[in-house]
Every structure is written in C-alpha cells, then in structure tokens.
C-alpha positions in Angstrom: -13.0 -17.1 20.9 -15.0 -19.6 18.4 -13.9 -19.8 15.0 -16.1 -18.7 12.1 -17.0 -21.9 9.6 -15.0 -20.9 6.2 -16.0 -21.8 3.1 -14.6 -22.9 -0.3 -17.6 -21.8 -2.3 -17.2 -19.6 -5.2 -20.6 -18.5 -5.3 -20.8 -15.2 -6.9 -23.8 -13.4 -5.2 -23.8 -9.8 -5.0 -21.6 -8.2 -1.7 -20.6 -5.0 -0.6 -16.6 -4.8 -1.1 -14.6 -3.6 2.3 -11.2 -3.8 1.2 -8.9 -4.4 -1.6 -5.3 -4.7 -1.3 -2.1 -6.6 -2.6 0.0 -9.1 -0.8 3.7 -7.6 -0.1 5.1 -9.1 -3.7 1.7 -8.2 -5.4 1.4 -11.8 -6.9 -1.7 -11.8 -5.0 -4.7 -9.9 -4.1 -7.4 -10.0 -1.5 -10.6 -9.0 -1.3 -12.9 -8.3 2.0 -16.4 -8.3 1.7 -19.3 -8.1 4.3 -19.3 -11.6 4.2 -16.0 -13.1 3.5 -12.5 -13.0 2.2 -11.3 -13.8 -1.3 -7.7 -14.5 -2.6 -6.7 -13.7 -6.3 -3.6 -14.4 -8.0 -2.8 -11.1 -10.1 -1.0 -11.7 -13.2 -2.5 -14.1 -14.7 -5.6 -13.1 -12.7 -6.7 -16.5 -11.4 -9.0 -16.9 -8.4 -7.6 -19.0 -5.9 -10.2 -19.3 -3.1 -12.9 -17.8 -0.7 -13.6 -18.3 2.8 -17.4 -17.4 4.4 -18.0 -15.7 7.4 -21.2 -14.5 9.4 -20.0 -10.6 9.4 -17.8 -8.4 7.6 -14.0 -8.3 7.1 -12.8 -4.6 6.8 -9.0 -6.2 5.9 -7.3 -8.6 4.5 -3.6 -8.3 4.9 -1.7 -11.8 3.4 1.5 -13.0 4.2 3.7 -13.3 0.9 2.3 -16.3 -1.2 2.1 -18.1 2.8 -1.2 -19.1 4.5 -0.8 -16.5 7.1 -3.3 -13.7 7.1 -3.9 -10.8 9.4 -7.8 -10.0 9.4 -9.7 -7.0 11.1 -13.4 -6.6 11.3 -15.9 -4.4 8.7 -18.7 -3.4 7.9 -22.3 -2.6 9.3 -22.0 -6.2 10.9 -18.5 -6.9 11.7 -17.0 -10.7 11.9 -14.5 -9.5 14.6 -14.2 -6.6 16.6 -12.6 -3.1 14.4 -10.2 -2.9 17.5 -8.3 -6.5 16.8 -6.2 -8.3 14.9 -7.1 -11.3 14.2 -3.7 -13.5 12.8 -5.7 -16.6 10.7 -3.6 -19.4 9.6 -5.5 -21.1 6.3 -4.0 -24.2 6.7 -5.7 -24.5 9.9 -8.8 -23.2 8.5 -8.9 -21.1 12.0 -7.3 -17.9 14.1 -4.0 -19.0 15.5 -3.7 -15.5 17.5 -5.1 -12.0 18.1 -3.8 -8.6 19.1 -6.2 -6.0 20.7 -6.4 -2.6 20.9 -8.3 0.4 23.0 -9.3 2.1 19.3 -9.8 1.1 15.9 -7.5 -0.5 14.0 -6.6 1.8 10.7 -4.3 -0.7 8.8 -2.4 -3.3 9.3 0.6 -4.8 7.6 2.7 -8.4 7.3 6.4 -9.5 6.8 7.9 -12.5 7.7 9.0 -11.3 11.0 7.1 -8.6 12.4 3.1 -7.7 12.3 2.5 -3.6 12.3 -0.7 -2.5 13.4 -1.6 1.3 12.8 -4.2 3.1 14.7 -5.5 6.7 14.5 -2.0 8.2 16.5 0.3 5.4 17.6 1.3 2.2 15.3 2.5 -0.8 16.7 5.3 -3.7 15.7 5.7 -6.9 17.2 7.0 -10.1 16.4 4.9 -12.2 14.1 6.0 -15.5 16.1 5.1 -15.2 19.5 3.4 -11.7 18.9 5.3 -10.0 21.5 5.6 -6.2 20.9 9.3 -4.5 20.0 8.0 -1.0 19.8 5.1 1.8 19.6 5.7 4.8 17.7 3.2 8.2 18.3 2.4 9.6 15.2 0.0 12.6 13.4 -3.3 12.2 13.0 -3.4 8.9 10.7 -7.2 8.5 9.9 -5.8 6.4 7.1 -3.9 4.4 8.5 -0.5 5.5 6.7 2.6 3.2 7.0 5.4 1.3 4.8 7.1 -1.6 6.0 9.7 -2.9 4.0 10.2 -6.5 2.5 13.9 -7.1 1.9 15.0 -10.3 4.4 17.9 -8.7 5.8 16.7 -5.1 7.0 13.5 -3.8 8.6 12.4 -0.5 7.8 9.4 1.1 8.9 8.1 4.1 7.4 5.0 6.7 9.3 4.0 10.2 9.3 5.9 11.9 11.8 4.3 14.0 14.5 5.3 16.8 12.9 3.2 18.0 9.4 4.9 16.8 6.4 7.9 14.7 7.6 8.1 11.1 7.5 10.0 9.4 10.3 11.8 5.8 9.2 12.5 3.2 12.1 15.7 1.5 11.1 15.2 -2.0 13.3 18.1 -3.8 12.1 20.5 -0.7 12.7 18.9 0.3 15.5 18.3 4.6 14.4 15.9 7.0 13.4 15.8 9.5 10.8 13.7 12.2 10.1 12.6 13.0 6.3 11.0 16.7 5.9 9.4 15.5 2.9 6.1 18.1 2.3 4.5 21.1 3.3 1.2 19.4 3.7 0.2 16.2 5.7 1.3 12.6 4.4 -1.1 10.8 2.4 0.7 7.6 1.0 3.8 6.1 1.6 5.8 3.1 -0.1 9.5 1.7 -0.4 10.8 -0.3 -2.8 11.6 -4.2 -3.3 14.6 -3.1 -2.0 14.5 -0.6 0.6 16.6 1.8 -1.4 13.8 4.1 -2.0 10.9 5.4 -0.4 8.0 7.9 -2.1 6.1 10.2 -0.5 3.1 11.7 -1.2 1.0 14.7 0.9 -2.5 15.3 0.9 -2.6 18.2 -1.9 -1.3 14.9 -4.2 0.1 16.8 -7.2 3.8 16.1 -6.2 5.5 12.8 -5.4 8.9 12.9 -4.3 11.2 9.8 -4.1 14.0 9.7 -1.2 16.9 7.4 0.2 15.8 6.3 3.4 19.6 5.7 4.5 20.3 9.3 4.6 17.1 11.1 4.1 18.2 12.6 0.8 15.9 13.9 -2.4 16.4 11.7 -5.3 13.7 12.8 -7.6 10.6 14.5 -8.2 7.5 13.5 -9.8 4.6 15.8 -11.2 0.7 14.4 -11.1 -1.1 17.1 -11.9 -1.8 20.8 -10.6 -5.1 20.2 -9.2 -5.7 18.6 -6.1 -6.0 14.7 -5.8 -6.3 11.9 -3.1 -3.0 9.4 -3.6 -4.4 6.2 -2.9 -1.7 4.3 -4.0 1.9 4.2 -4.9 4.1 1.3 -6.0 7.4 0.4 -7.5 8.2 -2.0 -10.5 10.0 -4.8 -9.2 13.4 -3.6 -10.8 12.8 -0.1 -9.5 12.7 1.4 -12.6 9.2 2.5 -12.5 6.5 4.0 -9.8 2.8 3.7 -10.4 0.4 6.0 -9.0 -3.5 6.2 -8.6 -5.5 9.0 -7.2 -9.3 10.0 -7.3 -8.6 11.3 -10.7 -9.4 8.5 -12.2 -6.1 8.2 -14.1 -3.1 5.6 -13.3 0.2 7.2 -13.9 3.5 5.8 -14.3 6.8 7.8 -14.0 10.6 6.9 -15.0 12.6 6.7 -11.6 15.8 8.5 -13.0 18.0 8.1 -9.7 21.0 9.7 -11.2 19.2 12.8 -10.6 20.3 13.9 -7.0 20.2 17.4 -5.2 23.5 18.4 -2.9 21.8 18.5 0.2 25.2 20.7 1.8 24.4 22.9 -0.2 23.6 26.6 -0.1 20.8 26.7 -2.3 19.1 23.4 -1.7 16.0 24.3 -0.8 15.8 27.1 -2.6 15.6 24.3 -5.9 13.9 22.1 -4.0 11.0 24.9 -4.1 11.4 25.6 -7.6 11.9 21.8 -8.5 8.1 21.7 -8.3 7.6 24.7 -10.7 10.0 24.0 -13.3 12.1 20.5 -13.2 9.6 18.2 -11.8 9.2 15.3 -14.0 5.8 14.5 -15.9 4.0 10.7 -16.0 5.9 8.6 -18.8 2.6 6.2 -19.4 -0.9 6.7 -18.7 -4.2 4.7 -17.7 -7.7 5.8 -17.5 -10.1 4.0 -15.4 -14.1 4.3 -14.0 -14.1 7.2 -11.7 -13.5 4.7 -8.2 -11.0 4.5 -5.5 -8.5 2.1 -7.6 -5.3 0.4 -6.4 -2.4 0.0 -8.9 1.3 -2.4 -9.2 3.0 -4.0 -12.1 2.3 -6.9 -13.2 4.6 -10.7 -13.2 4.9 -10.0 -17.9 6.7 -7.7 -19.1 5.6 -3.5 -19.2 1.9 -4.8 -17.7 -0.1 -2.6 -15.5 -2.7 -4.4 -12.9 -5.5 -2.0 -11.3 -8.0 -2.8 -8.8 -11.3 -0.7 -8.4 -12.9 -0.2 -5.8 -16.3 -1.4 -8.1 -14.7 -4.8 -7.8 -13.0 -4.8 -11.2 -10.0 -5.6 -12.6 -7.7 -4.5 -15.5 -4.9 -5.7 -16.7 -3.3 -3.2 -19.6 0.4 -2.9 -20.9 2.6 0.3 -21.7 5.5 0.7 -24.1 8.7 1.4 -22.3 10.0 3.0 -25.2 7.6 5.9 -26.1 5.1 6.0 -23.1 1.7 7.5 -23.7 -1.4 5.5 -23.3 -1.6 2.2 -21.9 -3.7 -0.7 -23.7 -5.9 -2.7 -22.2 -5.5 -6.3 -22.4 -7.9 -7.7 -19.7 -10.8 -6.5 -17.4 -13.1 -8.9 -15.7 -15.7 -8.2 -12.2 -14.0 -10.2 -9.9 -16.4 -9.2 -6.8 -20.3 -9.1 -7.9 -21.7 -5.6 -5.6 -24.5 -5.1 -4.0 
C-alpha cells in the first residue's frame, strides 16, 4: 500500500466536511474533509494540525490525546477504500496497519486496547496491538453505524443494537457475559456510556425519549423527555462527573438534562412496566438547560471549564456557550468560530 504525502499546511481553502467527531475524552476533535484530516483541541478550541491527502476521508476516529488514528475512506473520491480501516500512526507520518471488510465500513471506534469496526449487520473487535479479532457480533440493520464502547481502563464494555427491535445488547469482555437491555419500542438510534461505565443512554429512532440504564444489571435509572415530535438523536454524551447528559437532534436545539440516579424503578415488581409506559406520559423529566443552533446535523459534549457546552455543526462551526447549574434555562454563548471553510 503507498502512503499518502501529509501535510502541515493550514491553508484554509473551501472543502466539503465528511465527518466530525470527538476523541473518546472529548479534549479533541477531528475533522474529515474530501481532502484531509484536521485535529482541534476543544476547550480552548485550538487547532492543532492538518494532514493532506489526494481523496476523501469519511472518518476520523483518534486515540485519546495519542498519535493513533483509525481512518476510513469518503467522499465522491475516496483516499482509501469505504471497506477498510486504515490504523495511521502520526508520529510516523504513515499507516502502521489495516483491517478489511466485504461491505462498507459504518463507524468505527478506538480504546487503548481494542479497535471496533461496525458495518451494516455485524460489528467487529479486535485487539488494537496486533489487530487480531476477539469477537463478531450480528446485529439489526445498523445503517448508522450504532455502537458504544466504553473507556474506563479496567472494564470493556461494548454496547449495539440487538437483533431484536429496540433492545440493546452489552458485551461484558472483562467478565466474560451478555445482557440483554429491552430499552424501546422503536429501533436504536444513538447510544453512549459514561466515563465510567455505570451508565448507558439509549435513544430510538422516534427520539423524543431518552432513557438512562445500568449496564451491570440492565435496570431503568431514569427517563428523559426531548420533545413530542419526532427527531433524529445524533448525539448523546455525559458530563465528565456524570451529572449531566447533552443531547442534539435535527431540531436544531442542544438539550441538557439533570441525571437524578436516585430515581430507580423495582424491576421485580408487579407493575413495572405498567410505570415504565406511563413514565413517558407523566414522570419523564424535561431538559434543565437549553441551546439553539443553525438548523445542521450538530454534535454536542461538555467542555474542560466549568458548566460549558461545546457543539460542532455539521456547517463546520463551532460554539462554545455556558449554562447555569443552578437555574437552567438558556445557555450563553461565549465563542463561535468556522473552523472548516465549505465548499
């Protein structure tokens, strides 16, 4: 395979933006373009630096704060192949490793042990060192490549839609079991654990419910409400601390919610899912903090200071705004800056 040439030039012509996402901390984003990929660090945003390639990069998945990154092809003129992963070590300035595949590959996701590739109805996880695989899960349809994977050193848990409509099923690789979480009526649409692993949300494709669950045991912790009308989750993500979940959909507004985990339904007993029905009519629990954005695909986490929002849009912009933990309401923007100039 020959390497592409990279680049350290921060020119800013105008590109067409692939792919946005945060590294597994969210101290740092990256950016794919049809003609490179770009590291930011998020709060402060400060760019860090570029590399140039003849072809598009469709993702850009980076290893903590490390100079590891997992690439897949984009675009109308790919760099590589959709169907690999590429593993690009940016000390090196070159690929170090690939993995391919008979179909597209939908996401793809990094920790410091294992490398999880998702495709349309199977996901994959292998070792990061010598990319041998360790298992293949079959899952629903996953057009979006749905997946969590948590962070925390000493456990590796892996999060997918389950075969069947609405249930999530978590891969437990340092205890060695599966559980099976019956967590909507409707199809999985976003997925996300905590810093932790103590907590995972779930979201379905209606998107006007998120519900947050212990992965250990499967049980319902709490119950956010969106909205009533339907939305497209594209993102959900915990405050470091766990004390807060962001959320953005193709609303166009971020919401943040209170995770309350002292609120806990018996799952023994008789009339469980009988308030689990009604929970979404009655006791679901409203956003605490607000934050309206340019009607674009958006990507949301909390930033390093203090009660500080960070959103990404999908128009290659960037917002930084704060909330007060006290009283909620409206966030304030502090910050917004184009970080990718579009085509």
């Amino acid at each position: 395979m020959t390497a592409p040439q990279p680049s350290t030039n921060r020119s800013r012509l105008a590109e067409e933006l692939l792919s946005i996402r945060f590294n597994q901390d969210f101290s740092c984003f990256c950016v794919g373009t049809d003609t490179s990929f770009r590291i930011f660090k998020t709060s402060p945003l400060k760019y860090c630096f570029r590399r140039d390639f003849s072809g598009g990069i469709g993702m850009v998945e980076l290893l903590n704060r490390s100079n590891i990154v997992a690439l897949v092809g984009g675009g109308k003129s790919p760099r590589y192949p959709p169907n690999k992963v590429i593993i690009w070590d940016d000390h090196l300035m070159r690929p170090t490793g690939e993995l391919t595949f008979r179909t597209d590959v939908k996401n793809v996701k990094l920790r410091k042990d294992r490398i999880i590739a998702v495709l349309a109805n199977k996901i994959y996880v292998y070792n990061l060192t010598d990319l041998k695989i360790r298992d293949t899960i079959p899952t629903a349809p996953n057009p979006k490549g749905i997946c969590a994977i948590s962070s925390v050193d000493d456990r590796i848990i892996l999060a997918c839609p389950d075969k069947a409509k609405g249930s999530v099923c978590v891969q437990f690789y340092s205890e060695e079991k599966t559980l099976l979480i019956r967590a909507h009526r409707a199809s999985i649409m976003c997925l996300e654990f905590n810093s932790e692993a103590t907590m995972l949300a779930t979201a379905s494709d209606r998107g006007t419910v998120i519900r947050i669950f212990k992965p250990d045991d499967g049980s319902l912790l709490q119950e956010l409400r969106r909205g009533i009308d339907r939305a497209e989750i594209y993102c959900l993500n915990f405050h470091p601390s766990s004390e807060w979940l962001a959320c953005s959909s193709d609303k166009g507004t971020i919401h943040i919610f209170s995770t309350d985990t002292t609120k806990r339904l018996n799952p023994r007993s008789t009339f469980s899912f009988l308030k689990y029905v009604l929970k979404g009519y009655f006791e679901s629990e409203r956003s605490f903090a607000v934050f309206r954005v340019r009607d674009a695909k958006t990507i949301c986490a909390f930033g390093a200071v203090k009660n500080t929002l960070v959103v990404l849009n999908a128009d290659g912009c960037y917002y930084l705004a704060s909330f007060n933990p006290d009283e909620g309401g409206e966030c304030q923007l502090i910050n917004s800056e184009q970080v990718i100039d579009l085509a």
